[in-house]
C-alpha positions in Angstrom: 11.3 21.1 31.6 11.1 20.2 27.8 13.1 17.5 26.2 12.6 16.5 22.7 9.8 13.8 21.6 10.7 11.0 20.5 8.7 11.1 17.3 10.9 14.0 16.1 12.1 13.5 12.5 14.8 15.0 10.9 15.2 15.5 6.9 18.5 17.1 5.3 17.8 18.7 2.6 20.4 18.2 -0.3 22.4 21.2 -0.7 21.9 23.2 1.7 23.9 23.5 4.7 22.1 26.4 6.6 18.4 24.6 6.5 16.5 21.2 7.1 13.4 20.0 8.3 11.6 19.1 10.9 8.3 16.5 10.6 6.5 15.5 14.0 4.6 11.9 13.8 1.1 12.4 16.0 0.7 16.1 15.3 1.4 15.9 11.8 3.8 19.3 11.5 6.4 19.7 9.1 8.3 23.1 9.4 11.4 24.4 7.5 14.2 25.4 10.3 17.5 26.4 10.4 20.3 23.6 10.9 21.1 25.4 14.4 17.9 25.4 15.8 17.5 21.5 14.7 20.7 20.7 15.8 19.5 22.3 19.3 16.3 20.3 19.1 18.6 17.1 18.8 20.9 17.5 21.6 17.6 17.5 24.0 17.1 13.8 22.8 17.0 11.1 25.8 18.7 8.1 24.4 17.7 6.0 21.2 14.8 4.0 20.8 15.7 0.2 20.7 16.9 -1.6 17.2 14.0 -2.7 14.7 13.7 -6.4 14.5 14.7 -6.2 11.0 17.0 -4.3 9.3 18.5 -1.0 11.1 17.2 2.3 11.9 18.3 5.1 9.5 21.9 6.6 10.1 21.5 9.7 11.3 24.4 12.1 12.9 24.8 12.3 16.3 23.3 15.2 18.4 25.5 17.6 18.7 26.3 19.2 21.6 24.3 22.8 22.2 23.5 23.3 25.6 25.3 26.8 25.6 23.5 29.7 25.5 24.7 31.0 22.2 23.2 27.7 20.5 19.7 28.3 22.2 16.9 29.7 20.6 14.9 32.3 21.1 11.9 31.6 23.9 9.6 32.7 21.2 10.9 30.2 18.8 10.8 27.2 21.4 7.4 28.1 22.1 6.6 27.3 18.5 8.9 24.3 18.8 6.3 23.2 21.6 3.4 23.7 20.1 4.5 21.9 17.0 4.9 19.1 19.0 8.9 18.4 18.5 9.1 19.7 22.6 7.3 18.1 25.5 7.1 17.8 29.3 6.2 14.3 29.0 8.6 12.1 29.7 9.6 9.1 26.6 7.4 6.8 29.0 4.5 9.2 29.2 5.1 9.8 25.7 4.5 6.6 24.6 1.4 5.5 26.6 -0.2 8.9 25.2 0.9 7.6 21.6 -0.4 4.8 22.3 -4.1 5.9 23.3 -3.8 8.7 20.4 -3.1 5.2 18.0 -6.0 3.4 19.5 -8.4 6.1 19.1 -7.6 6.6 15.8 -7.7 2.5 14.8 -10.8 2.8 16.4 -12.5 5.1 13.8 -10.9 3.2 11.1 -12.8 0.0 12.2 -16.4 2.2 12.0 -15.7 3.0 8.5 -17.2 1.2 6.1 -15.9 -2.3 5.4 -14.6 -3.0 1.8 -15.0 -6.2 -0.1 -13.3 -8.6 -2.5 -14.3 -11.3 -4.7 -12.4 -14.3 -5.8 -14.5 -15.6 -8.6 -12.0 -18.4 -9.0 -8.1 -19.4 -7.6 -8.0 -20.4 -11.3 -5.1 -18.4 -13.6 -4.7 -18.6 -17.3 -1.2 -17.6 -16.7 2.0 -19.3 -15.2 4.4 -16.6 -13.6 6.8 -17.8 -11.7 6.9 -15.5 -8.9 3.4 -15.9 -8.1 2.6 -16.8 -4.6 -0.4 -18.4 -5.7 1.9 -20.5 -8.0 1.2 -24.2 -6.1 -2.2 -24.2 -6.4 -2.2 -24.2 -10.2 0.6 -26.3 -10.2 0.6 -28.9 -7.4 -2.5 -31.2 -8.4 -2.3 -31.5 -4.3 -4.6 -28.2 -4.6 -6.6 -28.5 -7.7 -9.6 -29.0 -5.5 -9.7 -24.7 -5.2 -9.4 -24.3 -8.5 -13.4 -24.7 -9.1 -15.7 -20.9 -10.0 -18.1 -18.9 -7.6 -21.5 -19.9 -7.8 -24.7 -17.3 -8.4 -25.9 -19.0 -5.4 -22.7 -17.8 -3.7 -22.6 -14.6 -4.7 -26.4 -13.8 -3.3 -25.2 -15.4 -0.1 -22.3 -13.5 0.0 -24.3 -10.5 -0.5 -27.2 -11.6 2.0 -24.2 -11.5 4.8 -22.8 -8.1 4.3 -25.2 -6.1 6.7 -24.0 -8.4 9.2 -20.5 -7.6 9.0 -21.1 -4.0 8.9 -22.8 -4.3 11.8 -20.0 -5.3 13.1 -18.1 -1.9 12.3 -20.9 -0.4 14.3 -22.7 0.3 10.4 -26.3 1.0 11.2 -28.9 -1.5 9.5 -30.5 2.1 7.5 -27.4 3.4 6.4 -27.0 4.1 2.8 -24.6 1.9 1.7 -21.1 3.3 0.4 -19.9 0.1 -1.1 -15.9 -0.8 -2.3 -15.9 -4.0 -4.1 -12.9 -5.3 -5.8 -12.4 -8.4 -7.7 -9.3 -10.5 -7.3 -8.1 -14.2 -8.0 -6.5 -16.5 -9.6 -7.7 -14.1 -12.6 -11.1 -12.6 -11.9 -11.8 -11.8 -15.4 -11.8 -14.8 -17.0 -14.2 -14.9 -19.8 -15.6 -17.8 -18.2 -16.2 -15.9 -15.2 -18.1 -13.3 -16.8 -21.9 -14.5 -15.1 -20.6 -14.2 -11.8 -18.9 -10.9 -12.4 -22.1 -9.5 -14.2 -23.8 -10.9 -10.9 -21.8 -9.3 -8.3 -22.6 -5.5 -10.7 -25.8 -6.5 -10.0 -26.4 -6.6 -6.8 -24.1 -4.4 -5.8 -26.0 -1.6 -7.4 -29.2 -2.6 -6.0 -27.7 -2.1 -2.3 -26.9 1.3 -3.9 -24.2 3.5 -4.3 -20.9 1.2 -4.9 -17.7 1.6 -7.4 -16.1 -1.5 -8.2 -12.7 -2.2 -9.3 -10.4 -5.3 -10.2 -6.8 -6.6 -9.9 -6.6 -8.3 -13.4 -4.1 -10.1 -15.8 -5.4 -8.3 -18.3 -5.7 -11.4 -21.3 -9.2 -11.5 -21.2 -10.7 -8.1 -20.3 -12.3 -7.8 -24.2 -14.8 -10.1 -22.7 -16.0 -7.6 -20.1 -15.6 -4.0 -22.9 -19.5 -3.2 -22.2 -18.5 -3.3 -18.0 -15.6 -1.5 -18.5 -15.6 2.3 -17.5 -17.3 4.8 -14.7 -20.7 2.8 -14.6 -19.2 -0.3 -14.2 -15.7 -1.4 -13.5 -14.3 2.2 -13.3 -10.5 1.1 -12.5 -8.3 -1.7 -13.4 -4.7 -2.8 -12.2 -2.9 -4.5 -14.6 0.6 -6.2 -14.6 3.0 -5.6 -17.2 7.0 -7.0 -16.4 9.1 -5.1 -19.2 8.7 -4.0 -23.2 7.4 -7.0 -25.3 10.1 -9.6 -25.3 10.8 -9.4 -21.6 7.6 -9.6 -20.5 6.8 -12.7 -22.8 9.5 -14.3 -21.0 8.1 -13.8 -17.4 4.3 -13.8 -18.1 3.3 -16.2 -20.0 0.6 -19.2 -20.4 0.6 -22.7 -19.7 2.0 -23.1 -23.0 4.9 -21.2 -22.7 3.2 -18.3 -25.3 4.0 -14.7 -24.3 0.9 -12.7 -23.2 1.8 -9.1 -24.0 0.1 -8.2 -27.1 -3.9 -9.3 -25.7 -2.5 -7.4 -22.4 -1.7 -4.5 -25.0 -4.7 -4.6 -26.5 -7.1 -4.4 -23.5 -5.3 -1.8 -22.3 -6.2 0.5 -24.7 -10.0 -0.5 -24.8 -9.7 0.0 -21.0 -8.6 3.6 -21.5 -11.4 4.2 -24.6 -13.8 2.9 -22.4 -12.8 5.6 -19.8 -11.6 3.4 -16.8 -8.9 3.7 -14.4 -5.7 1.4 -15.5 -2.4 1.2 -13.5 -0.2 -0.8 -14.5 2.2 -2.3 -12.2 5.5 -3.9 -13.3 7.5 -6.3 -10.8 10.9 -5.7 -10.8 13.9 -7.5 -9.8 17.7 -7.1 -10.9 16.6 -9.4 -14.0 14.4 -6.6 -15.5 15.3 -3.6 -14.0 17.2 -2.7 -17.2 14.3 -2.8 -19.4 12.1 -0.6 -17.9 13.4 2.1 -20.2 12.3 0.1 -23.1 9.4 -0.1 -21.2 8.5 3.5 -20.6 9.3 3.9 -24.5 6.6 1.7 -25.2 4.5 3.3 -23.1 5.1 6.5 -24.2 4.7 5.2 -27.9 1.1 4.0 -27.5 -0.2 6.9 -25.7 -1.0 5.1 -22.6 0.6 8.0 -20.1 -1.2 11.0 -22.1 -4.7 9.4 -20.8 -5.9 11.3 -17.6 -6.8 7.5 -16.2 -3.5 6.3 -17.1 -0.9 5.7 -13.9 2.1 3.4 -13.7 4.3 2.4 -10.5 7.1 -0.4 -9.9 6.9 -3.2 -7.6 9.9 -5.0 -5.9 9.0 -8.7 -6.3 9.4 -10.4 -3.0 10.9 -14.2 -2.7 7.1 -15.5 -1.7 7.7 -19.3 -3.2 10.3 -21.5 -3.9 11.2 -20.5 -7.0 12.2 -17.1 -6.6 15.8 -16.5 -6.3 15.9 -14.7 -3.3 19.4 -13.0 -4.5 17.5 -11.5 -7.5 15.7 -9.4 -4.8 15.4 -5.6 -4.8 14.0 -4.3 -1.5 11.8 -1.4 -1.5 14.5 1.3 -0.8 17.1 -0.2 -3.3 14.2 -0.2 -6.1 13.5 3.6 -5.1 16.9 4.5 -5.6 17.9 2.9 -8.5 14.8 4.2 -10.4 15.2 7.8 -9.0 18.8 7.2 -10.4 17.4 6.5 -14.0 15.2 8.8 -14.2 17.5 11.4 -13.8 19.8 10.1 -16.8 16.3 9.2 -18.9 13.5 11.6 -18.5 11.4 9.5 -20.0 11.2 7.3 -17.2 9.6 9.6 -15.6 6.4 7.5 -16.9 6.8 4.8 -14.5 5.9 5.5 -10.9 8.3 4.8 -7.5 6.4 2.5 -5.2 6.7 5.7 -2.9 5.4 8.7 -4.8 2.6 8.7 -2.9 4.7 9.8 -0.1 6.0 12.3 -2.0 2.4 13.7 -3.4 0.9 13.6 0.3 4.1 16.1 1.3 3.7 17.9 -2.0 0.2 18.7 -0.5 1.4 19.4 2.8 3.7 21.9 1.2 1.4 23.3 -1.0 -1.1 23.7 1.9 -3.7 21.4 0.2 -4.3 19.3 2.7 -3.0 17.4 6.0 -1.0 14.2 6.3 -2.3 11.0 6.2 -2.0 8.7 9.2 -1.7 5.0 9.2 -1.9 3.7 12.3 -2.4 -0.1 10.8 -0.3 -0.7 7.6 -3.3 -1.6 5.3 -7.0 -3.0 5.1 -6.1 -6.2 5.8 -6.4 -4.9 9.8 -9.2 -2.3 9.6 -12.0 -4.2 7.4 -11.4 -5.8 4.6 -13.5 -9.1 3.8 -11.8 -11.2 1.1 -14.9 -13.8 -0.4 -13.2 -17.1 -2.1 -15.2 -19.4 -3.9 -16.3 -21.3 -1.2 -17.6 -18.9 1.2 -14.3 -18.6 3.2 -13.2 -15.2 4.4 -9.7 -13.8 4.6 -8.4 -10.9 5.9 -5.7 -10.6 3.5 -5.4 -11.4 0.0 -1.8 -12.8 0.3 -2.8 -15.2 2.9 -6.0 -16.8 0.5 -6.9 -20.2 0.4 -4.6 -20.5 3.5 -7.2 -22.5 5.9 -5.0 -21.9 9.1 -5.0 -18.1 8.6 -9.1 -17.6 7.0 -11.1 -15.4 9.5 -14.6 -17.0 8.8 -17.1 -18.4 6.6 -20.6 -17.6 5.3 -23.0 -20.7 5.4 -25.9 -21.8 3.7 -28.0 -19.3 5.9 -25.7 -16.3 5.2 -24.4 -16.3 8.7 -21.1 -15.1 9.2 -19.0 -18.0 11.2 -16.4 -15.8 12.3 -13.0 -17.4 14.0 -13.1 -14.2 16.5 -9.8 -15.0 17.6 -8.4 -14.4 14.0 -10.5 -11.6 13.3 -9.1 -9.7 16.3 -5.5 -10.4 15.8 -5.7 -9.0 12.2 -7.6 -6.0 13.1 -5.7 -5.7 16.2 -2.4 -5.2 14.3 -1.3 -1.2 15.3 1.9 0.2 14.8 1.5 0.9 19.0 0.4 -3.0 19.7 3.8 -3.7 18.4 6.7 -2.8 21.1 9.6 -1.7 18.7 6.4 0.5 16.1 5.6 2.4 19.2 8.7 3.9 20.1 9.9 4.3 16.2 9.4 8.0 14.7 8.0 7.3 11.5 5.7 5.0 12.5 2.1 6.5 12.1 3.6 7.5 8.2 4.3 3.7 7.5 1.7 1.9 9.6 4.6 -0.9 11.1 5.3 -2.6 7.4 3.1 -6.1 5.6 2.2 -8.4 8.4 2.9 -11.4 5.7 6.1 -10.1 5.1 6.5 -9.6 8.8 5.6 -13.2 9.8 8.2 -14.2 6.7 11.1 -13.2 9.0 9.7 -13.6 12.1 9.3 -17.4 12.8 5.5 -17.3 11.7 4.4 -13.9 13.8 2.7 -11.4 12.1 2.9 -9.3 15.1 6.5 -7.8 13.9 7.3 -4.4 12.1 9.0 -5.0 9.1 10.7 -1.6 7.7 11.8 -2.4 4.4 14.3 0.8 4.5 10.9 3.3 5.7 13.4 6.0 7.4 15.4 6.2 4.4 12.6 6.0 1.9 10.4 8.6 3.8 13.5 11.5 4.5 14.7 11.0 0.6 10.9 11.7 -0.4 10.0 14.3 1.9 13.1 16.3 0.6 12.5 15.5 -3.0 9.1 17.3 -2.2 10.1 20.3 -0.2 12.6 20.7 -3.3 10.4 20.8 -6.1 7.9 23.2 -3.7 10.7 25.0 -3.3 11.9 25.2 -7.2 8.0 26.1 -7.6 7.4 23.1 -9.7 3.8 22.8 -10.4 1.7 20.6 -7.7 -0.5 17.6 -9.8 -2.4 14.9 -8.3 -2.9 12.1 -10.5 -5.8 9.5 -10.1 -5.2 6.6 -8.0 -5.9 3.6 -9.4 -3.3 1.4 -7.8 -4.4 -0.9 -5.0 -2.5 -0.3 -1.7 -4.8 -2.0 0.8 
């Protein structure tokens, strides 16, 4: 006896009333079928899993009635249905303990991988954006004491401790080292940071094979133009809020003094120098009518004609106390509204949707270039990354930094790594099947159960919540938008990912 699983997802496609498809969660199939046969498919569902903490699960049409035999398929065609995955014997509680164990299996490789490291040179910022959620500490002389630089002794401890946390991933002591070392802050690249950064190069190279990276304000990159580029800092996100004027209004110095025309200016001896740039622009309803401006500016420096050049949106997210909550945009409002512009402005076509890279993984799928990618944690935060602050403290996450309560351990004079286990397994432990309401959804192993900080935000202080940000809507609207350029055979392009999703 079949029944339908409960990680069965169903995407319309716009305009057509004869087709849709169907996408399966743990076996990764996604099949073009007729409306009747996915209507049939629907009927066999047992009940609904229960409502998401937050927010509501996508609206979808009730199943319709099909248990006649006109409306059944053929036996061959449910035979594919159950090898596909969207029919099983199990029943939903069977189902879910098998998810389960498929999730932990596949957490449990992600923890062998290779760890990947950050440095926080400094908490320090030469800039004063409001938004920030860093803002207090250069602002509340209560927290001036972070605000000091890495030492060079620091870095070499730092650097003394790493075998021992790969260890710890089960990394063998003669394994040639595949290193992933990004630089974050505060601002990372200061000029006055410039030893330390040169330092961590250093010694990164002479562990061997490594690419490092930055998150960056951009205002003082000329100081680093001979580490910028493939042999060096081969990729760069940088934050731009608007054209000129509207960024000078949100991103500005202690002063009060606009910073986009240094930003400007590095940019494009970023690109000359061959690096990665993304730049990211945070968006609420304040800005969200310049971006064309934006994209014209773009488009009139030349930025988007570089092979290294990417762009993508950000919905800012009410993270301190002066952020006007009401001036919000969630992820799936943000997605529409730009999808909507673009379509009246081409041109905006420059600036990338926070979920394109949902719609280039099902472009590939389409295109039969390669297989779906499966998140069964939401980001590196919970499979191995090591965040290094100034003082030999390490967080998990880079939102959470200079956050005592919340830092997973901390390296000592000696190099030993004083690990709070108890931390360190909660954030690693964090699966879309150790939360209750991830494990029964059906798009959970393509979203990975939502930012655990943004979680805890709504959840009373437990990070141990999904938060959805409008996934089910977000991932049908993209998977159709894919299938429909596949289908209009509109050419298939991966662009280099600069853009720091961990």
């Amino acid at each position: 006896m079949l029944r339908t699983s409960s990680y069965t997802i169903y995407v319309d496609l716009p305009g057509s009333e004869e087709e849709m498809l169907l996408v399966h969660t743990y076996t990764g199939a996604f099949d073009r079928v007729s409306r009747r046969v996915a209507t049939w498919v629907r009927s066999l569902e047992a009940g609904r899993p229960p409502k998401p903490l937050y927010g509501e699960w996508t609206p979808e049409p009730s199943p319709a009635v099909a248990d006649d035999e006109a409306c059944r398929p053929t036996e061959a065609t449910i035979e594919v249905l159950h090898r596909r995955g969207y029919l099983t014997p199990m029943s939903r509680e069977q189902e879910e303990e098998f998810f389960t164990r498929y999730v932990e299996k596949l957490h449990a490789l992600q923890l062998r991988r290779w760890p990947s490291y950050l440095f926080m040179p400094t908490y320090d910022c030469n800039l004063r954006c409001a938004y920030c959620f860093q803002d207090h500490m250069r602002t509340d002389s209560r927290f001036a004491h972070l605000l000091r630089r890495m030492t060079p002794e620091m870095v070499d401890r730092l650097f003394a401790a790493m075998p021992k946390i790969e260890a710890l991933h089960g990394i063998p002591a003669e394994a040639t080292p595949q290193l992933d070392i990004g630089f974050f802050g505060g601002e990372p690249l200061l000029a006055a940071n410039r030893p330390i950064v040169e330092q961590v190069l250093r010694r990164g190279r002479e562990r061997g094979e490594a690419r490092f990276w930055a998150i960056s304000n951009g205002t003082e990159l000329d100081a680093y133009a001979d580490l910028l580029g493939p042999a060096g800092v081969g990729s760069v996100q940088i934050t731009l809020d608007g054209p000129p004027a509207e960024h000078d209004r949100r991103r500005v110095y202690a002063s009060g003094e606009g910073s986009w025309e240094r930003i400007a200016r590095n940019v494009d001896l970023s690109l000359e120098r061959g690096a990665q740039v993304a730049i990211r622009t945070n968006v609420d309803r304040t800005n969200l009518d310049g971006l064309a401006a934006l994209a014209a500016e773009i488009n009139a420096r030349g930025w988007d004609r570089s092979p290294n050049f990417s762009s993508q949106v950000a919905p800012i997210r009410a993270s301190n106390d002066k952020t006007d909550a009401s001036t919000t945009l969630d992820s799936w409002e943000l997605d529409r509204r730009l999808t909507a512009m673009r379509e009246e402005d081409p041109r905006l076509a420059v600036l990338g949707r926070l979920d394109d890279g949902l719609r280039q993984q099902a472009r590939r799928i389409f295109a039969r270039r390669g297989l779906p990618t499966f998140k069964p944690s939401f980001c590196s935060a919970h499979t191995g990354m090591y965040i290094f602050d100034p003082f030999g403290d390490v967080y998990a996450c880079w939102e959470k930094t200079g956050d005592e309560k919340v830092r997973i351990g901390h390296v000592d004079e000696d190099s030993e790594v004083r690990f709070n286990v108890d931390l360190r397994a909660l954030w690693q432990g964090r699966t879309v099947a150790s939360n209750p309401v991830c494990r029964k959804c059906r798009y959970n192993l393509f979203c990975g159960g939502g930012c655990a900080v943004l979680a805890a935000g709504h959840a009373g202080g437990d990070f141990y919540r999904n938060y959805c940000d409008g996934f089910a809507h977000r991932f049908r609207a993209s998977v159709a938008e894919a299938y429909l350029d596949h289908a209009e055979g509109k050419a298939y392009m991966d662009r280099p990912d600069a853009f720091c999703d961990l």
